[in-house]
C-alpha positions as a Python dict, from the first residue, in 0.01 Angstrom:
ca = {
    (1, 'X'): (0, 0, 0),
    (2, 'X'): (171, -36, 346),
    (3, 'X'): (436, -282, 462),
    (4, 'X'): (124, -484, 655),
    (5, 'X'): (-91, -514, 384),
    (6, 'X'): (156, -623, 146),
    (7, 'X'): (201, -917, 377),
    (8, 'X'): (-138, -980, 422),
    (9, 'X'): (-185, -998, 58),
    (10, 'X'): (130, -1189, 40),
    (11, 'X'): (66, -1505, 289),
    (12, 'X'): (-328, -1455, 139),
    (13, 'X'): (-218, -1510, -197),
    (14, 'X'): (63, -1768, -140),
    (15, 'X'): (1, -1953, 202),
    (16, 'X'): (249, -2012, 473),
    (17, 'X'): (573, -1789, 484),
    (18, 'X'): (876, -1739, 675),
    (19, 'X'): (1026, -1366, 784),
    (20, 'X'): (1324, -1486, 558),
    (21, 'X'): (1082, -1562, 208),
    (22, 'X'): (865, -1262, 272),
    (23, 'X'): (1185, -1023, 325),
    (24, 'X'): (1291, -1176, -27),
    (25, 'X'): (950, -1137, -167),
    (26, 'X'): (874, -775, -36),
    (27, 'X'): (1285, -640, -60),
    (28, 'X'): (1320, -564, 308),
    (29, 'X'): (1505, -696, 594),
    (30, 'X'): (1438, -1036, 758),
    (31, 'X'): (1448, -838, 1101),
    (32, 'X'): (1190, -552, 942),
    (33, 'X'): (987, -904, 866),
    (34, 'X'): (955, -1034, 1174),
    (35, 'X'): (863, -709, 1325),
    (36, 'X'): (622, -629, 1084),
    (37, 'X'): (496, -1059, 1151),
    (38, 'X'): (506, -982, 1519),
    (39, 'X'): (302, -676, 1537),
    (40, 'X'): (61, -869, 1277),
    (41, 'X'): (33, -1121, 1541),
    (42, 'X'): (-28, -929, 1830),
    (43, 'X'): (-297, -740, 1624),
    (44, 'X'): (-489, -1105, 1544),
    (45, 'X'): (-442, -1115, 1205),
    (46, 'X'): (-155, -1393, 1176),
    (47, 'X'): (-66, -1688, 1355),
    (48, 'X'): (302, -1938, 1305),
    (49, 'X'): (389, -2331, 1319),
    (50, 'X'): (735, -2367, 1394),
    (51, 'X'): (811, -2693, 1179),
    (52, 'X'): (1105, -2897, 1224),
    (53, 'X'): (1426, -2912, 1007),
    (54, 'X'): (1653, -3179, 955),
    (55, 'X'): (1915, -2967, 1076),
    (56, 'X'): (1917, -2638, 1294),
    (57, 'X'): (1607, -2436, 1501),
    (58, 'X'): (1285, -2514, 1358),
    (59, 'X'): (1133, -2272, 1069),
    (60, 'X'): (861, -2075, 1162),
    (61, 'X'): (562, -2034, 909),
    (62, 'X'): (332, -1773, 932),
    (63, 'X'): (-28, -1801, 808),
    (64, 'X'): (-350, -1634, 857),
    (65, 'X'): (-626, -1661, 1144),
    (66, 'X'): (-957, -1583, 1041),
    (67, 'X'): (-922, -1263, 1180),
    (68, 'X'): (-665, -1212, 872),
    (69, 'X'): (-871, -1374, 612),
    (70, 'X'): (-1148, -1100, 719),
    (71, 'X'): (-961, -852, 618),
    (72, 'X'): (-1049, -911, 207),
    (73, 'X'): (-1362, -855, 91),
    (74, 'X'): (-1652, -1016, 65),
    (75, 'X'): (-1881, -845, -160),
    (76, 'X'): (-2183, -985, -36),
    (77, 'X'): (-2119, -1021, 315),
    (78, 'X'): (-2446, -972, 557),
    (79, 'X'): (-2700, -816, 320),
    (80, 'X'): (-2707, -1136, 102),
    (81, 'X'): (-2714, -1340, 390),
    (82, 'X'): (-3016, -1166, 496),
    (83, 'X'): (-3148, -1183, 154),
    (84, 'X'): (-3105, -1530, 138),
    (85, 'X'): (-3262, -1592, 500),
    (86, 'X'): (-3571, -1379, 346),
    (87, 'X'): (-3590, -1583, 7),
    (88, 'X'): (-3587, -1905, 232),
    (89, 'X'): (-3884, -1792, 473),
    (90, 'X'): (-4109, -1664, 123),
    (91, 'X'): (-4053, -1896, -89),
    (92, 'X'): (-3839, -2217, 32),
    (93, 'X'): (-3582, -2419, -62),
    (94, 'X'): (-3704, -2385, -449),
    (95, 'X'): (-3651, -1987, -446),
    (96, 'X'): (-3305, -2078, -326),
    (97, 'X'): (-3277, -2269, -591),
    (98, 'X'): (-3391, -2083, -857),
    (99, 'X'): (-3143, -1833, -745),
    (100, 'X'): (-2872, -2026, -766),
    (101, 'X'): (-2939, -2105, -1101),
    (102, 'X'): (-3014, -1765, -1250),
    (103, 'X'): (-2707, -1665, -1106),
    (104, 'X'): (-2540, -1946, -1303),
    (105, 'X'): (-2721, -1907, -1595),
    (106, 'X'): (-2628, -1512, -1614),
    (107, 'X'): (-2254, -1558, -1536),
    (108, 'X'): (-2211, -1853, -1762),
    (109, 'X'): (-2373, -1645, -2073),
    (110, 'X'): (-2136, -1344, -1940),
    (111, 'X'): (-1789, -1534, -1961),
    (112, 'X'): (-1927, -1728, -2286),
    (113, 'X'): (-1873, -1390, -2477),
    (114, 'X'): (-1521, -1305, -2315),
    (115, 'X'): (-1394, -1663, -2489),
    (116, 'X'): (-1596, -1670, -2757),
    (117, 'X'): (-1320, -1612, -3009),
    (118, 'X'): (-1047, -1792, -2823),
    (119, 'X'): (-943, -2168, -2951),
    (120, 'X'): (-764, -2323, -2708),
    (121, 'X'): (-781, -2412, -2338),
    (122, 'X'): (-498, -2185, -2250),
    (123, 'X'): (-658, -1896, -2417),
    (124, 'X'): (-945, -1981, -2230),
    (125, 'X'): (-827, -2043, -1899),
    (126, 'X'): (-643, -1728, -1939),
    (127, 'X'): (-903, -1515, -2015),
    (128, 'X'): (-1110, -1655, -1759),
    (129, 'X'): (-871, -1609, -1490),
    (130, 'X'): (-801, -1234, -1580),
    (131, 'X'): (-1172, -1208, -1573),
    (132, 'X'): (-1216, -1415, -1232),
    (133, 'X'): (-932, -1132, -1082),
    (134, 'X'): (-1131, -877, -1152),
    (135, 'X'): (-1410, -1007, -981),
    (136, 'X'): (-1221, -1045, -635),
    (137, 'X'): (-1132, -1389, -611),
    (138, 'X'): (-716, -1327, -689),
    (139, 'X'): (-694, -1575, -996),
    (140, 'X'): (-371, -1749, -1089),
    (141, 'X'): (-323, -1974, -1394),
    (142, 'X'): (-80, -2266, -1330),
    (143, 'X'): (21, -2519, -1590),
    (144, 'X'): (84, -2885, -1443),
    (145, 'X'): (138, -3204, -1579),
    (146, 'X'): (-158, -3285, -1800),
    (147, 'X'): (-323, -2964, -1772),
    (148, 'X'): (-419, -2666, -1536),
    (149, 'X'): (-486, -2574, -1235),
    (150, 'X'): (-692, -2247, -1158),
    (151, 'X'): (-632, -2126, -813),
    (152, 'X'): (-886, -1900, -625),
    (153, 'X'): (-657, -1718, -333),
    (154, 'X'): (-1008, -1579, -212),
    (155, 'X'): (-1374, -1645, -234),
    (156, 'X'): (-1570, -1273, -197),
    (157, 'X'): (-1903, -1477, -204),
    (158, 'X'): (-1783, -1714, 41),
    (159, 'X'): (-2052, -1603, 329),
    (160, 'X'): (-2287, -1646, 76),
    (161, 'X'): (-2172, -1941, -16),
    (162, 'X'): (-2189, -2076, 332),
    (163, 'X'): (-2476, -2010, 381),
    (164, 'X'): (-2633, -2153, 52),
    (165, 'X'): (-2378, -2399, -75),
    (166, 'X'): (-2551, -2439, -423),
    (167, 'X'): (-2372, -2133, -506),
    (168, 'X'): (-2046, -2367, -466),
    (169, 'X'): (-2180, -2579, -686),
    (170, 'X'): (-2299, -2338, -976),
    (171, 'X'): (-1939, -2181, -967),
    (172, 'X'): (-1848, -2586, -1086),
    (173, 'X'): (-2134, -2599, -1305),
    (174, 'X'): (-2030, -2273, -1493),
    (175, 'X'): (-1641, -2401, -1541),
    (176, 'X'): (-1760, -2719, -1698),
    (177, 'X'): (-2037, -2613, -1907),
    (178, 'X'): (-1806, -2301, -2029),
    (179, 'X'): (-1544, -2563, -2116),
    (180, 'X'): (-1723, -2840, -2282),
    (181, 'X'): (-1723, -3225, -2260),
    (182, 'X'): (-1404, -3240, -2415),
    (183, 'X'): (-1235, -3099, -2057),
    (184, 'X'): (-1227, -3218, -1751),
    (185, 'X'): (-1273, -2966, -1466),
    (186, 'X'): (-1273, -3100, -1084),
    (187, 'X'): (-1231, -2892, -766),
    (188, 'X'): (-978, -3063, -622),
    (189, 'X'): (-968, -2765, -305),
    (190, 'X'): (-1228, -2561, -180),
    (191, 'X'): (-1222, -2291, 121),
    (192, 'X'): (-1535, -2371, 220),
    (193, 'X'): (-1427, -2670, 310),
    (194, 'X'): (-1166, -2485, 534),
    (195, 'X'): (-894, -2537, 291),
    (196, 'X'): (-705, -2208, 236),
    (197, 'X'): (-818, -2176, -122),
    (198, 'X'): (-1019, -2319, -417),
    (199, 'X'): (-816, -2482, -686),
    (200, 'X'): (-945, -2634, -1008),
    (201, 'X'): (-782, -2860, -1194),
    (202, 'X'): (-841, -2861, -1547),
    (203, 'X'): (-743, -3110, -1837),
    (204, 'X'): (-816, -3236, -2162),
    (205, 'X'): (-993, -3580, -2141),
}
């Protein structure tokens, strides 16, 4: 993987960064950083704050523009937006529907059998995230007080998603039914939303 796409996949995965963090991160030089940031820039992939310190220059953070965030995939992109445009004109708001919740249906049956011999909710969530990896959405597991929270770095259905938001919704629906009664599961960030990614946090109630 080259030097740019390891940042990309860096700041995508983690947020804001400075040159100094991602040098760190990536073993290079902070000056190789900020040349790799600036050509980044000037390519429209990345965009800084510079945020104020209590003492010395201000620290510049680099994030993605949406230019950036283009650059992972979406695995549905414009043929499912067409689709859905298509389903809408046939058959309504209720084929939308009905969509959404065979898709739901299907995936929630799917990761029932990858935890179906797992006890707790860290085997679980585990399992679950490996399994939410694979499918594009760059999973992390991360224990907090009380509980969990599973962060999404990246939504592949997210045009989709836009464009029907029921899909959003399923995707909750299918983390608390998988779960059970006994766990609380809230989405307390979405990128739909605009937020930079979806993070659900998960606890025993």
């Amino acid at each position: 993987m080259k030097s740019s796409e390891k940042i990309l996949q860096t700041i995508k995965e983690n947020g804001a960064i400075t040159a100094k963090q991602l040098a760190l991160d990536l073993e290079m030089t902070t000056m190789g950083a900020r040349q790799h940031l600036q050509q980044l820039e000037d390519d429209g992939l990345l965009n800084f704050e510079d945020i104020k310190v209590k003492v010395g220059r201000p620290t510049r953070h680099w994030t993605l523009t949406s230019k950036g965030h283009a650059q992972f995939s979406d695995r549905h992109g414009e043929l499912t937006i067409q689709m859905i445009d298509a389903v809408e004109r046939l058959f309504g708001e209720d084929g939308l529907e009905k969509i959404a919740a065979d898709r739901e249906k299907q995936t929630l049956e799917n990761y029932q059998k990858l935890i179906a011999s797992s006890h707790s909710l860290e085997e679980k969530l585990t399992i679950l995230t490996k399994q939410r990896r694979n499918e594009g959405y760059m999973a992390e597991l991360e224990p907090i007080d009380n509980g969990y929270l599973l962060v999404e770095n990246h939504c592949p259905i997210c045009k989709a998603a836009t464009r029907n938001p029921k899909l959003c919704t399923s995707e909750l629906n299918v983390f608390k039914a998988l779960l059970g009664e006994e766990y609380s599961v809230n989405r307390v960030e979405h990128i739909v939303q605009g937020q930079r990614r979806c993070a659900y946090y998960i606890h025993t109630l």
